[in-house]
C-alpha positions as CSV (number, residue, x, y, z in Angstrom):
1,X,49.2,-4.6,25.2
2,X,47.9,-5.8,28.3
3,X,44.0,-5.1,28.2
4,X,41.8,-5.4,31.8
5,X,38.6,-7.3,31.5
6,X,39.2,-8.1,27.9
7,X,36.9,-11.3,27.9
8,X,34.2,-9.7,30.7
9,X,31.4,-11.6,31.2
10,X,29.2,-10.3,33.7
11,X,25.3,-10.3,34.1
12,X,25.0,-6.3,35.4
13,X,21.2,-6.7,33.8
14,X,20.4,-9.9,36.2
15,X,21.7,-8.3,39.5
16,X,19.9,-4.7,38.5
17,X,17.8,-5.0,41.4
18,X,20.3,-5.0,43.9
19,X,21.7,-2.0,42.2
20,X,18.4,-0.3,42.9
21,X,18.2,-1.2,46.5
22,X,22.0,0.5,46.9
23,X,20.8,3.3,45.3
24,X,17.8,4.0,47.0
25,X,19.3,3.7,50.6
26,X,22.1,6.0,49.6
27,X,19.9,8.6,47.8
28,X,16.4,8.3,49.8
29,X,18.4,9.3,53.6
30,X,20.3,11.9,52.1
31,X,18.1,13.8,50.3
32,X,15.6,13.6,53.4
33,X,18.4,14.7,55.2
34,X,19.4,17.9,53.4
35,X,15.8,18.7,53.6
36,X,15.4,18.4,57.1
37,X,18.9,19.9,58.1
38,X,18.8,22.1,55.0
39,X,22.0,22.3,52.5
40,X,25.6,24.5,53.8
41,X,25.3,27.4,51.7
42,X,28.5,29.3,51.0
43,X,28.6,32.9,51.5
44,X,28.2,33.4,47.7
45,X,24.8,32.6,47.5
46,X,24.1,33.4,51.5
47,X,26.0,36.6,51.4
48,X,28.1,38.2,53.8
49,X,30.9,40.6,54.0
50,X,34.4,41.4,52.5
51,X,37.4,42.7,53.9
52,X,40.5,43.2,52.1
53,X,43.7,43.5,54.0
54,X,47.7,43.7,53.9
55,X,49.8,42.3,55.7
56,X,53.6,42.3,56.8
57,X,54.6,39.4,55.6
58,X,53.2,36.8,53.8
59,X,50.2,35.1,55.6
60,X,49.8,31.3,55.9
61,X,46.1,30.9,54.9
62,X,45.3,27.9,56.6
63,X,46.8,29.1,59.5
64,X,44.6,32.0,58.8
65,X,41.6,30.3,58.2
66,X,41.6,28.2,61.4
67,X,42.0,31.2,63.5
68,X,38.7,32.6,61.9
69,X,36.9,29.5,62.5
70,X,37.6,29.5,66.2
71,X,36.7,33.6,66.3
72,X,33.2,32.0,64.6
73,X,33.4,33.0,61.0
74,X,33.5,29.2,59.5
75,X,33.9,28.8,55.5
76,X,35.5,31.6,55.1
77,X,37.3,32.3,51.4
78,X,40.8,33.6,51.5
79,X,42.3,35.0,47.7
80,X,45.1,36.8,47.3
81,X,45.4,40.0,45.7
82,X,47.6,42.3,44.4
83,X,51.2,41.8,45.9
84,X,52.2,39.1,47.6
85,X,50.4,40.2,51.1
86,X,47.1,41.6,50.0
87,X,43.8,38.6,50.7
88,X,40.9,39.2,50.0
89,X,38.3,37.8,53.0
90,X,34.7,37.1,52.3
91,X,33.5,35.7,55.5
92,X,30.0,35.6,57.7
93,X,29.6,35.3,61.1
94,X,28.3,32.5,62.8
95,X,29.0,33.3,66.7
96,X,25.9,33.2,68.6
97,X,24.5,36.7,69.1
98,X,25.9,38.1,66.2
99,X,24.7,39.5,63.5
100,X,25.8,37.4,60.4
101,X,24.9,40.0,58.0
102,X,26.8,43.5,60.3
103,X,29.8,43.8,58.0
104,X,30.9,45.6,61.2
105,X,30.9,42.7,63.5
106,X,32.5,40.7,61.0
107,X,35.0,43.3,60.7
108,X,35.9,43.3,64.2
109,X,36.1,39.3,64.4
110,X,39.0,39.3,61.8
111,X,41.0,41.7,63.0
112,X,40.5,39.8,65.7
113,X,41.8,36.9,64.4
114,X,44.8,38.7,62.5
115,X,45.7,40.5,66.1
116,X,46.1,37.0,67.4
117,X,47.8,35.5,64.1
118,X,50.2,38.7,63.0
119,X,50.2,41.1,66.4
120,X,48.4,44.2,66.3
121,X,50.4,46.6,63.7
122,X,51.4,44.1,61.6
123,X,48.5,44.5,58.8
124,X,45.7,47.5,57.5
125,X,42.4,46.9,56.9
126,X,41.8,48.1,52.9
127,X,38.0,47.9,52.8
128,X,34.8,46.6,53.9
129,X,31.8,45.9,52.7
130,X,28.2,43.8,52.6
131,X,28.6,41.0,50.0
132,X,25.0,41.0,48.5
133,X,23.7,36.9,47.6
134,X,22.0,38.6,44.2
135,X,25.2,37.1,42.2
136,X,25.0,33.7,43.3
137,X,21.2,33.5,43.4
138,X,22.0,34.3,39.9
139,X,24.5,31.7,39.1
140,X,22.9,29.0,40.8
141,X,19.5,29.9,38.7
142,X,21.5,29.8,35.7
143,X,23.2,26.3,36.5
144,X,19.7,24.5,37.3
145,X,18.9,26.1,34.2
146,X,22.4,24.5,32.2
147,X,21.6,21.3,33.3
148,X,17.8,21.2,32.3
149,X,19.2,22.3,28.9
150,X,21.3,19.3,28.9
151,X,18.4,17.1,29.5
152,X,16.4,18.4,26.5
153,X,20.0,18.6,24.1
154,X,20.5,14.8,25.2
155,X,16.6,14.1,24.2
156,X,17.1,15.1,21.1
157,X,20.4,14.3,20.0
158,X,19.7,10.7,21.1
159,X,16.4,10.5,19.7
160,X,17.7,11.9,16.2
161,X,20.8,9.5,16.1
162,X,19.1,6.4,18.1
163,X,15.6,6.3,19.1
164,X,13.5,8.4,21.6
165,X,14.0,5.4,24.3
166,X,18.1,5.9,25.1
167,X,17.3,9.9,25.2
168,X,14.4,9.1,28.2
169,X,16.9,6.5,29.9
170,X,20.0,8.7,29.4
171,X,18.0,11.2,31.3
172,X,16.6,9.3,34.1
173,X,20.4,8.2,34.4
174,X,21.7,11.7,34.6
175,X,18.8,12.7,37.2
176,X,20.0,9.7,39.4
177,X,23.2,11.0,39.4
178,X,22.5,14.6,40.1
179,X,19.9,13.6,43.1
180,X,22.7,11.0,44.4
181,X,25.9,14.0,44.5
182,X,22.9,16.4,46.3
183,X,22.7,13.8,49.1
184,X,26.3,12.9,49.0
185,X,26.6,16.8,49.7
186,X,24.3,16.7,52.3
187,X,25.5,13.7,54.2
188,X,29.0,14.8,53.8
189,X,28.1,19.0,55.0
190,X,30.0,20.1,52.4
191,X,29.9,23.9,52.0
192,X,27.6,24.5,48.6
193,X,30.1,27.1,47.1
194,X,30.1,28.3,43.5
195,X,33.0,25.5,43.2
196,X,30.5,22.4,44.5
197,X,28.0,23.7,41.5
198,X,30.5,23.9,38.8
199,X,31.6,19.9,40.0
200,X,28.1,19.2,40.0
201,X,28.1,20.5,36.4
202,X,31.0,18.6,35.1
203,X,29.9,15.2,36.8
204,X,27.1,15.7,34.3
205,X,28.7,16.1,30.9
206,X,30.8,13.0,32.6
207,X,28.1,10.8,33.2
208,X,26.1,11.3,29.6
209,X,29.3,11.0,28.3
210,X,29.9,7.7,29.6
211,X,26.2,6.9,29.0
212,X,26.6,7.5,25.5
213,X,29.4,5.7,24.7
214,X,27.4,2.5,26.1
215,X,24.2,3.4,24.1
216,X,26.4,3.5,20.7
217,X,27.3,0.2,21.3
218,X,23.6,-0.7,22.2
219,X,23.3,0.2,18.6
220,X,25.5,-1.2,17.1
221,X,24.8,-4.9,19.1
222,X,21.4,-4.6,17.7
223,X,22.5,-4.9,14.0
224,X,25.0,-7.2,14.7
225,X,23.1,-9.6,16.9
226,X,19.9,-10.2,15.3
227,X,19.0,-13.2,16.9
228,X,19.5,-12.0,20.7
229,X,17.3,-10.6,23.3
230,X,17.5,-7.3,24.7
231,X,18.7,-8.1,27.8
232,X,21.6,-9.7,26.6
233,X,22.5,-7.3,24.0
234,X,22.6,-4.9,26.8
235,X,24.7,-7.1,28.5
236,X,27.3,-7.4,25.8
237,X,27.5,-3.7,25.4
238,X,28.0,-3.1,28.7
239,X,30.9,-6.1,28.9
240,X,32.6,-5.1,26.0
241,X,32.3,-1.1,26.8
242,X,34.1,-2.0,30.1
243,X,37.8,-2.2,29.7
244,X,37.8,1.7,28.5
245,X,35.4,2.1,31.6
246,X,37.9,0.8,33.8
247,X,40.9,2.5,32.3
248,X,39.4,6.3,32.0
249,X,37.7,6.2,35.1
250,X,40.2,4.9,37.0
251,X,43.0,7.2,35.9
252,X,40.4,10.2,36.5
253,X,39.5,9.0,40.4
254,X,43.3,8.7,41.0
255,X,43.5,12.4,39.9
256,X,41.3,13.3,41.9
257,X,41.7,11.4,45.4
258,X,45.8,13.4,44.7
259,X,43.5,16.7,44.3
260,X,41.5,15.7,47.6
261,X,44.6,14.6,50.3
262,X,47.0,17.7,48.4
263,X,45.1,19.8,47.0
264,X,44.2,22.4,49.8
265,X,41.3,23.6,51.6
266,X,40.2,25.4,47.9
267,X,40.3,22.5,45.4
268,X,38.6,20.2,48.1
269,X,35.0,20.4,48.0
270,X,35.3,20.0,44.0
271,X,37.5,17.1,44.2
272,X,35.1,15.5,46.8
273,X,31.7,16.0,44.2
274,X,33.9,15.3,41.0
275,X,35.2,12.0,42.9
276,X,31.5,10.5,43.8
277,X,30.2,11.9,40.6
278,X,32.5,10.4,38.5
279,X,32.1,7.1,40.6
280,X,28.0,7.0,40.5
281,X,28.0,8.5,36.8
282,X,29.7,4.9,36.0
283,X,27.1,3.4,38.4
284,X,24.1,4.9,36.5
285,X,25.5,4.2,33.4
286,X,25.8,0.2,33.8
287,X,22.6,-0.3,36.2
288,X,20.6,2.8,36.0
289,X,20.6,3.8,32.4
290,X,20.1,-0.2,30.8
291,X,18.0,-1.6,32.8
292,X,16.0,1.5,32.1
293,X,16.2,1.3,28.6
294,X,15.4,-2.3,28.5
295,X,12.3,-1.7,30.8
296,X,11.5,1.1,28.0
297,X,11.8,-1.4,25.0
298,X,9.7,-3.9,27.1
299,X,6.6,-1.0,27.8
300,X,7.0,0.6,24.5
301,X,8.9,-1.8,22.0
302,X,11.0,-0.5,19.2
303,X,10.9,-1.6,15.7
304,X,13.8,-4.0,16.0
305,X,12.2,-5.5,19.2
306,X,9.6,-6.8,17.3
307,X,12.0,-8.5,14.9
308,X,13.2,-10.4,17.6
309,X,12.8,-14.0,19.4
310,X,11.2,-13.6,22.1
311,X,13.2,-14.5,25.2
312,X,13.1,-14.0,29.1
313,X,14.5,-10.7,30.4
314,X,16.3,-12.8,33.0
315,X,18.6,-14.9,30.5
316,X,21.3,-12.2,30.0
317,X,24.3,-14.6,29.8
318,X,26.7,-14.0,26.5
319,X,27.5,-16.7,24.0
320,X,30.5,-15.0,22.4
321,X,33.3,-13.4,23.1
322,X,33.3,-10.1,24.0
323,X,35.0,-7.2,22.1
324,X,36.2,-5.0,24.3
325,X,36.5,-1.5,23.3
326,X,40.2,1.4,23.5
């Protein structure tokens, strides 16, 4: 079997403070920039108003929703429903002068839009109605909530099976990443829909996942090579981690840049976030996350740092071969 970067060899702890300079200019802009311009709320947690219709004959919905966006309701979320020519519409207008909020307005801009898509006659307006932003508040209370809950389960599952050091550098890892997709989102305008939140969600159980695996063999290093310095036992793990880096996370972006050139309008948004998640999850992981945990072990030193000859942070080369892991 043909394995990739089976004999790595690379010093990821001696470049680490390039890796912070990348970092900062991606995440310091962007963040100052959804804060200034503010985030693109979807109409799930903005609310707005829906309209279910039937048509004639089956609708193209992209068709569809470009016609909305040049009547002025942009984002709009097209489902289908019942047979094969009932949607559903939750939309919100954005025209200037209107009232984004008058489910009557909005009513009268997609009918608008369907007069000049289908004809007049060729559909019937089910229902209308305000779409209240009380659920999504809700769901986006309850996701900030999910992910602090992951920090404190990742404390203390690390601290119980390693030490309290890779829970605190897991952590700061994981807040990287979820500070680095908010800016991506921001930079990018991406529509924060209950879709974006769940991606956001899932690029975290990615990231400590990838995190952990790396920590483990932290562990493991530090039994086996008694004699090394922390920098370089960090360095081997990383190295020998990094073939089933490249294969897993390289079979999931290819997934996902399919998902984000064919897999609609919908899927979109979540492919975008999952794709730079997944890619600064394995960013944090190598030069977030280690150098973290070695700067921890340097303020605070563990047990087996103690036992240890004492070497410069900067020597991080690797004297044996490297055992690369699946």
């Amino acid at each position: 079997m043909t394995r990739f970067f089976a004999n790595a060899n690379y010093d990821f702890i001696g470049v680490r403070r390039y890796a912070y300079w990348i970092t900062a200019l991606l995440i310091i802009p962007g963040l100052l920039f959804s804060i200034i311009a503010g985030l693109n709320y979807s109409i799930e947690f903005t609310g707005g108003t829906l309209i279910q219709i039937h048509a004639s004959k089956p609708l193209d919905v992209g068709a569809l929703r470009s016609q909305l966006d040049r009547e002025g309701l942009h984002g709009a979320e097209i489902q289908s429903f019942g047979s094969d020519n009932g949607y559903t519409i939750r939309a919100r207008a954005a025209k200037v002068g209107a009232d984004a909020n008058n489910t009557e307005v909005t009513t009268d801009l997609v009918t608008a839009a369907l007069d000049q898509l289908l004809g007049k006659g060729q559909y019937t307006v089910g229902r209308s109605g305000a779409v209240g932003p009380k659920v999504g508040g809700e769901l986006r209370t309850k996701a900030l909530l999910a992910i602090f809950l992951s920090f404190f389960a990742v404390l203390a599952y690390l601290a119980y099976r390693f030490e309290w050091r890779f829970g605190v550098a897991a952590v700061i890892a994981t807040a990287h990443d979820i500070l680095a997709t908010i800016a991506f989102i921001g930079i990018m305008r991406l529509e924060v829909s209950l879709t974006v939140v769940a991606a956001v969600l899932s690029m975290v159980g990615y990231s400590l996942n990838d995190t952990i695996i790396i920590f483990d063999r932290v562990r493991e290093n530090l039994a086996r090579m008694r004699n090394a310095s922390f920098a370089e036992i960090l360095n081997r793990s990383v190295n020998e981690t990094l073939p089933r880096s490249i294969l897993t996370h390289g079979t999931t972006l290819s997934t996902l840049l399919a998902l984000i050139f064919l897999g609609g309008e919908v899927i979109r948004p979540f492919a975008l976030v999952m794709f730079f998640g997944v890619f600064t999850g394995t960013f944090s992981s190598i030069y977030i996350a280690s150098p973290v945990l070695m700067a921890i072990e340097q303020r605070w030193p563990g047990p087996h740092t103690h036992a240890r000859k004492p070497r410069s942070a900067a020597t991080t080369s690797t004297s044996r071969k490297a055992q690369p892991v699946g």
